[in-house]
Every structure is written in structure tokens, then in C-alpha cells.
C-alpha positions in Angstrom: 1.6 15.4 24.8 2.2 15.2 20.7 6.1 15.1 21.5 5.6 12.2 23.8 3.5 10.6 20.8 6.4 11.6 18.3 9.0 10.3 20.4 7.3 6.6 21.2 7.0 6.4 17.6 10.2 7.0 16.9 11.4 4.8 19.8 9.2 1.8 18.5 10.0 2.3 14.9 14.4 2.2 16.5 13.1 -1.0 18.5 11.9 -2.7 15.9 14.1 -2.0 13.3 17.1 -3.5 15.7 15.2 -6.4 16.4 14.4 -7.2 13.1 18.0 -6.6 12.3 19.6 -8.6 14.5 16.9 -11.7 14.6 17.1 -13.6 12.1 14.0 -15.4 12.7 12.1 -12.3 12.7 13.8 -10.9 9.7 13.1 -13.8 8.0 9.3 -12.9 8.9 9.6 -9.9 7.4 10.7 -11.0 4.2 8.0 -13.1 4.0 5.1 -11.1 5.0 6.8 -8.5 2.4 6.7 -11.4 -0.8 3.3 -12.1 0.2 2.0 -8.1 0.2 3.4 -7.5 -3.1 2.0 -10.8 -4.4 -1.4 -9.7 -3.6 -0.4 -5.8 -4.7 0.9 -7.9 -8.2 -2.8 -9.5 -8.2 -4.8 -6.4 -7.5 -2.9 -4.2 -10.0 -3.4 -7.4 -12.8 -7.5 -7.2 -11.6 -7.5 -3.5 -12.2 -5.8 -3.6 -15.4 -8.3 -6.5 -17.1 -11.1 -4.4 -15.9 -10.1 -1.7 -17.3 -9.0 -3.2 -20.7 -12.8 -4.0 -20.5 -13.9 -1.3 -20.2 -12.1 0.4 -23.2 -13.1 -2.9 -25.1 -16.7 -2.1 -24.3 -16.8 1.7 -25.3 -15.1 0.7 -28.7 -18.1 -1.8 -29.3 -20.6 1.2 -28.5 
């Protein structure tokens, strides 16, 4: 049962790395769903560090 599991995976992660490959519509797709992720990762991160920069701001006042 886990090898069937292991094996689908695999199978689906061959599949869709051909069609990506050879579509350019759905490469194109991934390339785009990739800029936006890190745009958002690039946003969090930026959220994070202010916050933090607070903080430290904060205990030096205290």
C-alpha cells in the first residue's frame, strides 16, 4: 500500500514536470504563480523584520 503511494507520487510529480516542460502555456503559469509566492514571501519577511526592529526599539526605551 505505501509503495503504491510512493510510486503515484512519483508518477504525478514525472507527469507534471513533462507537462509543464513541454507547455508553454502552463510553464508560463508556473512562472507566474512562482513571482507572485516570493512577492508575498518578500512582503512577509519585510513585516517580520519591522516588527522585530520594534521590538528591539522598544526594549532600548525601557
Amino acid at each position: 500500500m505505501e509503495k503504491m503511494f510512493w510510486l503515484g507520487l512519483v508518477l504525478g510529480a514525472v507527469g507534471g514536470a513533462l507537462l509543464v516542460a513541454n507547455s508553454y502555456k502552463a510553464r508560463s503559469l508556473v512562472k507566474k504563480s512562482q513571482a507572485e509566492v516570493m512577492q508575498k514571501v518578500d512582503q512577509m519577511m519585510d513585516e517580520r523584520l519591522a516588527s522585530a526592529d520594534e521590538d528591539k526599539q522598544e526594549k532600548k526605551k525601557k
